[in-house]
N, C-alpha and C positions, 0 to 999 in steps of 0.2 A: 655412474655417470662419468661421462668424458670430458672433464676438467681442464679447461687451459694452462697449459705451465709454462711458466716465463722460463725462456732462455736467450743466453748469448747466443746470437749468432755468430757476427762477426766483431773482429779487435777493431779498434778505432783507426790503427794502422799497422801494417805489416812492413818492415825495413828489411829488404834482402841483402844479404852479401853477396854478391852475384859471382867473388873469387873462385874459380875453381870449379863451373858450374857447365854443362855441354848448352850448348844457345838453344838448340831447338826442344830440348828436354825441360828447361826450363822456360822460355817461351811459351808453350802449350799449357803448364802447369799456371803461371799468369794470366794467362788468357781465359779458362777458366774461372779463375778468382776472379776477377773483375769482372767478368760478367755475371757471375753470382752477386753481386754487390761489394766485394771488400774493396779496400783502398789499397793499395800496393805502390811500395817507391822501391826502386831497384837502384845500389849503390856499384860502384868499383866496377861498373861495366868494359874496363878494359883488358879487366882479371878473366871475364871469360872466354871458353873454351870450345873450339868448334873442331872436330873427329875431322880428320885426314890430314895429310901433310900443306906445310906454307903453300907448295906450285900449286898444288889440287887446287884449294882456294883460291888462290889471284886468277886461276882459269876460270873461275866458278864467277870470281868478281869481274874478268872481260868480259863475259856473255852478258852477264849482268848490266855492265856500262854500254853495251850496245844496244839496249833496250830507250827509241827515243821517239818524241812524237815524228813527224815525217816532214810538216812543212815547219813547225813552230815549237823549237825545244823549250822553251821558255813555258810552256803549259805544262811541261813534265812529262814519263817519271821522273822523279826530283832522288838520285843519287847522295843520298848522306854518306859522310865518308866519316864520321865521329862515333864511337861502341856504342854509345847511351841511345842513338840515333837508328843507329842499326840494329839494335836491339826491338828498340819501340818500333821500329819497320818490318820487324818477325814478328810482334806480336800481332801487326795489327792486320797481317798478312792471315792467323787465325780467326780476326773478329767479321763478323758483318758488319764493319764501320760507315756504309754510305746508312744505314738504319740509324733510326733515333737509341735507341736499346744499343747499337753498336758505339754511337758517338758519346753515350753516356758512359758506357764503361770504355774504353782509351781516356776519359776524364780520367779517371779514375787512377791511373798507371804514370810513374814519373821516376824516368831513367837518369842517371847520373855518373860519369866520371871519378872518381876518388870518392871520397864522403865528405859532401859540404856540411856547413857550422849544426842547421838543424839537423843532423841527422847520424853525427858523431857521436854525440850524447845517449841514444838511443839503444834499444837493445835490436841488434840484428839478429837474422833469422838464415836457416840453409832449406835447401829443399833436397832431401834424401833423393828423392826421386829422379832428381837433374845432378848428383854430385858424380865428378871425372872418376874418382877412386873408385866409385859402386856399380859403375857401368861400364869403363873402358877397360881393357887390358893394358897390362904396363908396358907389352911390348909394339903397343899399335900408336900411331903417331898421330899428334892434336896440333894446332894452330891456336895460338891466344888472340882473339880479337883484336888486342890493343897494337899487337906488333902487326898485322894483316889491315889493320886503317890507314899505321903512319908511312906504310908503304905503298897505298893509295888515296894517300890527298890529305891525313890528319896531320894538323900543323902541331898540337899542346900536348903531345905526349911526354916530352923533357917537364913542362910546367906543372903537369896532374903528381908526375913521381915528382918534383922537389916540393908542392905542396902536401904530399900525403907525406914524404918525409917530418916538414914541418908537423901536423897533426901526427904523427906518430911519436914525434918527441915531446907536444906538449901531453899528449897523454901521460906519457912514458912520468912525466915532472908530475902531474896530477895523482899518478898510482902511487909516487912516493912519497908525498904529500900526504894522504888518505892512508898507508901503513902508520906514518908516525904519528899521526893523531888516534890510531885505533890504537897502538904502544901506549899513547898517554893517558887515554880512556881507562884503558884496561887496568892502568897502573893507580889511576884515583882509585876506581870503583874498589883494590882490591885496598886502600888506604881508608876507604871509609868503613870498610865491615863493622866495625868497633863502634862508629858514629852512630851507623844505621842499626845495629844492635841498641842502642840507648834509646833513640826515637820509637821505635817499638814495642820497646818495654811501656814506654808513656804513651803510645796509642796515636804518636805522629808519623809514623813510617807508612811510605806509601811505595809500595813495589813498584819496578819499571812497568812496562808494557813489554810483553815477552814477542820476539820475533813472529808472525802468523796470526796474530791474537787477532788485529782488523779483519784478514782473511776469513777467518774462522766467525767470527761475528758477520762478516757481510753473508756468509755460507745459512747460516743460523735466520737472519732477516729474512733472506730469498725462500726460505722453505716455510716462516709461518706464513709468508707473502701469497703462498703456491697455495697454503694452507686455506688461511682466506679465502681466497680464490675459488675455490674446490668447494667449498661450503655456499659462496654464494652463490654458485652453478646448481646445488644441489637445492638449496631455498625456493630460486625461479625456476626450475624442475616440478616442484611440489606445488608451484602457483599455480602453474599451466597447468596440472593433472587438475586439479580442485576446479579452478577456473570451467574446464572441460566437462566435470561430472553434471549431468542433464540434473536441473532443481528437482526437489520433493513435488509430488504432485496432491495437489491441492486438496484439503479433505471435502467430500463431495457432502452439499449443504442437505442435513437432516429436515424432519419434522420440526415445528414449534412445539415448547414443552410447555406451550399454555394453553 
């Protein structure tokens, strides 16, 4: 029998580092995703990377700005001149976005400038697919979004780099922080061996919890889960067949034995 098995689909969120990344190669690769269902935030959009030289581009962005209603600009297209912006303006350039199915995934997509507070913390992600090194040659020439906005209308490019400086240093204070407390760690645990040798002999010693042990127990849960699972598939399997089989047919009434 063909038994349901629980899996992940998707991570609760995807954090890109968008540094270093070609826009339309990435772009497509989001566009996707979200419309599959994931969540996706896209960080450092100033950091990307679009294939041809700066003039190619500003030519590419005149055609672009001549694009206007005819009596009433005010209805748009509505020209974004900020990475995050133009970014989320390529992807949605892939979605069916007037669709409900379209307006639900661009929900789903949230482009940003440097790395703000929530998402510093976080583990960022690359996408092979869209990286400048895997794809471009080193002798062909790119345009970084961030320089190609502020020479078309972005005013916070000085503000993005002295804040990512700032976040760059208070990490920087945080990493060193985190060394010298894993030094002082390391340096008890090796002062107690002696201690923790005595509690064990007397039957109080209790081991730490080793690196992966949660993982390996969540891994352990999910397969008698699958297990379960599988078995009560097969139980209401054997209903339905029994359920199915036509009754005994009835014994057909004899003579009287008096």
């Amino acid at each position: 029998s063909l038994a349901p098995v629980l899996r992940k689909m998707f991570e609760k969120e995807v954090v890109i580092d968008g540094s270093g990344h070609i826009l339309g190669r990435l772009a497509s690769t989001v566009a996707k995703e979200i419309l599959a269902g994931q969540k996706v935030v896209v960080v450092r959009c100033e950091k990307i990377e679009m294939t041809g030289s700066m003039i190619r581009n500003k030519m590419k962005w005149a055609r672009y700005m001549r694009l206007r209603h005819n009596t009433n600009p005010v209805r748009g297209p509505f020209h974004y001149r900020s990475p995050a912006r133009i970014f989320w303006r390529t992807v949605r350039g892939m979605i069916p976005h007037k669709t409900y199915r379209g307006k639900q995934a661009m929900a789903r997509l949230q482009s940003f400038e440097g790395i703000p507070e929530p998402f510093d913390k976080k583990k960022r992600m690359v996408v092979p697919n869209a990286l400048k090194v895997l794809h471009v040659k080193t002798f062909r020439k790119t345009t970084v979004l961030g320089e190609m906005a502020s020479q078309s209308g972005w005013k916070h490019a000085e503000l993005i780099k002295k804040l990512e400086a700032q976040r760059i240093a208070k990490a920087q204070e945080y990493y060193v922080e985190k060394k010298a407390a894993a030094v002082k760690k390391a340096k008890a645990e090796a002062e107690c061996t002696s201690i923790n040798a005595t509690l064990e002999a007397f039957g109080y010693y209790v081991a730490p919890t080793e690196a992966g042990a949660m993982a390996a127990l969540k891994a352990e849960m999910s397969q008698i889960s699958n297990a379960v699972v599988a078995d009560a598939g097969d139980e209401e399997e054997e209903e339905e067949k029994t359920a199915a089989e036509p009754a005994p047919a009835a014994a057909k009434a004899g003579g009287s034995d008096y």
